[in-house]
N, C-alpha and C positions, 0 to 999 in steps of 0.2 A: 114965375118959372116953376115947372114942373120938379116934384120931388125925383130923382131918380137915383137915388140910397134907397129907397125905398122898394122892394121886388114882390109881388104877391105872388105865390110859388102855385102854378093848377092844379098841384098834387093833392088827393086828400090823405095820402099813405105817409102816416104820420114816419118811419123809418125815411123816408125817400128826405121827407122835409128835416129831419134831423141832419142828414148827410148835408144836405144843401148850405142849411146854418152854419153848420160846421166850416164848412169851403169857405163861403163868403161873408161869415161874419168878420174874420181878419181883417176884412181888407175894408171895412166902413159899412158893408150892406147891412139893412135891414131885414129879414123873411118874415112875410107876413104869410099866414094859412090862408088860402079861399074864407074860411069858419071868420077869420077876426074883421077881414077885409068886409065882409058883411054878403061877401055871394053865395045865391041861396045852393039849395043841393042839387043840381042834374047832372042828370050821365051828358058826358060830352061822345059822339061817336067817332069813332076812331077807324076812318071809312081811307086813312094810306095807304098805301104798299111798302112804305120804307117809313124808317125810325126818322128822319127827315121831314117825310111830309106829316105823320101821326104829332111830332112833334111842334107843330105849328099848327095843326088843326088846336092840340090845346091849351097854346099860347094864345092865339087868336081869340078865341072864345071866351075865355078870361078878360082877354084886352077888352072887348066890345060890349061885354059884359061891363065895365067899368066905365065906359064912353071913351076908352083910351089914353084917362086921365093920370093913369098910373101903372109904372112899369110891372109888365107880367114877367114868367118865366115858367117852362115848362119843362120834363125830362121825359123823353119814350125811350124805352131799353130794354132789353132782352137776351137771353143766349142763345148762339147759333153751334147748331151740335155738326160737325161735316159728315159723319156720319148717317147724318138724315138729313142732306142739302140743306143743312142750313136751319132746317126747322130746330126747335118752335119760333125764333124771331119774333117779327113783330106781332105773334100771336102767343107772348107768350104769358103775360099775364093771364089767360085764360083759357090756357093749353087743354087743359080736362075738361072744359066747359064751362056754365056756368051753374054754381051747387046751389041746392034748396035744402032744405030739412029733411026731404023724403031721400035729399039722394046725395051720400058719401064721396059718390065718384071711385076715386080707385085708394082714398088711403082710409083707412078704417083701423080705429083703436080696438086694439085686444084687449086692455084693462090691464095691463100687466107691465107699461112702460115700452111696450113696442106698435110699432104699427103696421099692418099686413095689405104687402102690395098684391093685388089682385087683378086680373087680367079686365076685367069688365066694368061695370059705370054702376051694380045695382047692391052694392053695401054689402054683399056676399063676404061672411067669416072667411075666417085665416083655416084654409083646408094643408093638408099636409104636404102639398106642393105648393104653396105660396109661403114666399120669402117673407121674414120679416127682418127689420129694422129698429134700433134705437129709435123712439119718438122724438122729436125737438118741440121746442115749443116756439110753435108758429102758425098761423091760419089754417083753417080746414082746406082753403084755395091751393095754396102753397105746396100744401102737400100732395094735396092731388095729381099738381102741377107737376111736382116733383115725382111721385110716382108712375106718373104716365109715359115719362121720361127715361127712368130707369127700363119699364116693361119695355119700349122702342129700341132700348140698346143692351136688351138682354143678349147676353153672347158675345155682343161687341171687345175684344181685347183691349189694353189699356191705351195700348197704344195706338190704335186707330178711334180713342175715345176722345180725341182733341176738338175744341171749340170754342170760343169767344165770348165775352159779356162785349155787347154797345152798348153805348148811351149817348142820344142828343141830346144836346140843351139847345132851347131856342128862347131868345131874350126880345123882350116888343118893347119900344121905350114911345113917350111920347113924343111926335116930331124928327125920330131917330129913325136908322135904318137898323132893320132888326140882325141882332147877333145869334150865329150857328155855331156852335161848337158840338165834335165829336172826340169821343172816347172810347178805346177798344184795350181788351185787355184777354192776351191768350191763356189757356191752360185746358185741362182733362178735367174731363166731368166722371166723377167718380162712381162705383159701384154701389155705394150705400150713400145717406146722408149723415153727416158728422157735426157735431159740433151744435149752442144752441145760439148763436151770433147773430147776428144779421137776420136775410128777408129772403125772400124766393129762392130761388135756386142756391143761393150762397153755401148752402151745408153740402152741397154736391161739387162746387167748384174747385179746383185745385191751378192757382194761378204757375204760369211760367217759372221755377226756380223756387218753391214750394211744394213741401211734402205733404201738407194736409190744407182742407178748404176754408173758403172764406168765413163757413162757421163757427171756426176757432180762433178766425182773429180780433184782435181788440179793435174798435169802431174807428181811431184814430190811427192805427195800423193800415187798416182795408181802404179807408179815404185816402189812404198817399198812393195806392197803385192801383184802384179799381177804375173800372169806366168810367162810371159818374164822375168818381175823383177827378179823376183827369179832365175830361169834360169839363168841368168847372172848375178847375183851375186854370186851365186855358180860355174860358171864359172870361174869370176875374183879371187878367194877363190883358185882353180886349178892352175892358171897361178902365183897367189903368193907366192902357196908352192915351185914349181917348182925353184921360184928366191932364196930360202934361203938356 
C-alpha cells in the first residue's frame, strides 16, 4: 500500500515549504522537499492561464517524475491588484521578469538601508525623483517584483488599492482522485513595503481588518488567515474525511 502521509511538496521556495509543514504537519503529514525526494533540478513550465491549471501542471510533474509512487503536492499563487485587472496573477512570481547579474530590474540598493524604485529595468541610481523605501530582506526577485508593482500604482488612492493573495493547492495521491483546494484572502496593497516577514509581496499586503502588512506578522499569525493557509487547511479538512 502506498505511503500517503507522505507529500513531496514541487516547491523549491524554501518559505512556501515551511508554510506548508507548518499546516500539515498537525495533522500526521510528512513534507518532503523535491531536494530529499531525490528529484533532480528543472524548471517546470508553467504554460496555464489560472492558478488552477499552473497548479497541477506542477503537481503533475512531480507526480510522473516519481512514476506516481508517491503523493505530490503543489501550490500556484499570486496577488491580483483591481486596479490593474487583476494583474500580476498568475504572473506574478516573475512580474519584473526574469534577473541576471547585469540587470537589477527596478529595485536597486543605495547602500544606505533603502532601496530606489525606478521607472526602468537597466539598474539606474536613485535620481531625485525616485522614491525610496525601507529595504527588507528578501530576494533581488521579490523586490523587483515588488517594485514594479508599486510604479503600476503609483497615484493610485488607498482606497481603490484593494486586491487579493490566491493560492491553489493541488494534491496527486497514488490510485486517488486528485485534491483542489483554494484560498483567497482580501486586503490593500500598500504604498511602500514594510516589515522583514515573510516572501513576495507579503511587506506590501495589508489584509481585511488589519492596519499593517503581512511583513509584520509572525509566520504562525499570517498561516491562520492567509491564502495558502486557508488553502491548506481546507486541504488537510479533505484528507481527514477521507480517513474516517
Amino acid at each position: 500500500m502506498a505511503d500517503l502521509k507522505t507529500v513531496v511538496a514541487a516547491t523549491t521556495n524554501e518559505h512556501k515549504l515551511a508554510e506548508i509543514a507548518a499546516t500539515l504537519g498537525p495533522y500526521g503529514y510528512t513534507i518532503v522537499s523535491r531536494e530529499a525526494a531525490g528529484v533532480p533540478e528543472f524548471e517546470i513550465e508553467e504554460t496555464g492561464e489560472t492558478f488552477e491549471e499552473n497548479s497541477l501542471i506542477k503537481a503533475q510533474a512531480i507526480f510522473d517524475w516519481l512514476e506516481g509512487r508517491v503523493a505530490t503536492l503543489a501550490d500556484d499563487s499570486g496577488i491580483e491588484a483591481d486596479a490593474l485587472g487583476g494583474a500580476p496573477g498568475v504572473y506574478s512570481a516573475r512580474f519584473a521578469g526574469p534577473l541576471d547579474e547585469a540587470d537589477f530590474a527596478a529595485a536597486r540598493d543605495n547602500g544606505d538601508g533603502s532601496v530606489c524604485l525606478v521607472a526602468g529595468s537597466d539598474g539606474t541610481k536613485c535620481g531625485k525623483t525616485n522614491r525610496t523605501v525601507p529595504i527588507v530582506s528578501r530576494s533581488r526577485q521579490d523586490r523587483a517584483n515588488n517594485a514594479k508593482l508599486l510604479r503600476l500604482l503609483e497615484g493610485v488612492p488607498m482606497e481603490q488599492r484593494t486586491g487579493r493573495f490566491v493560492s491553489v493547492i493541488t494534491c496527486l495521491r497514488p490510485g486517488m482522485e486528485p485534491l483542489v483546494c483554494r484560498g483567497e484572502v482580501e486586503g490593500l496593497i500598500d504604498f511602500a513595503e514594510t516589515g522583514k516577514a515573510g516572501f513576495g509581496y507579503d511587506p506590501l499586503f495589508i489584509p481585511i481588518g488589519y492596519d499593517y502588512s503581512f511583513g509584520l506578522f509572525k509566520p504562525e499569525d499570517k498561516n491562520a488567515i492567509s491564502h495558502r493557509g486557508l488553502a491548506l487547511a481546507r486541504l488537510a479538512e479533505k484528507l481527514a474525511a477521507e480517513e474516517r
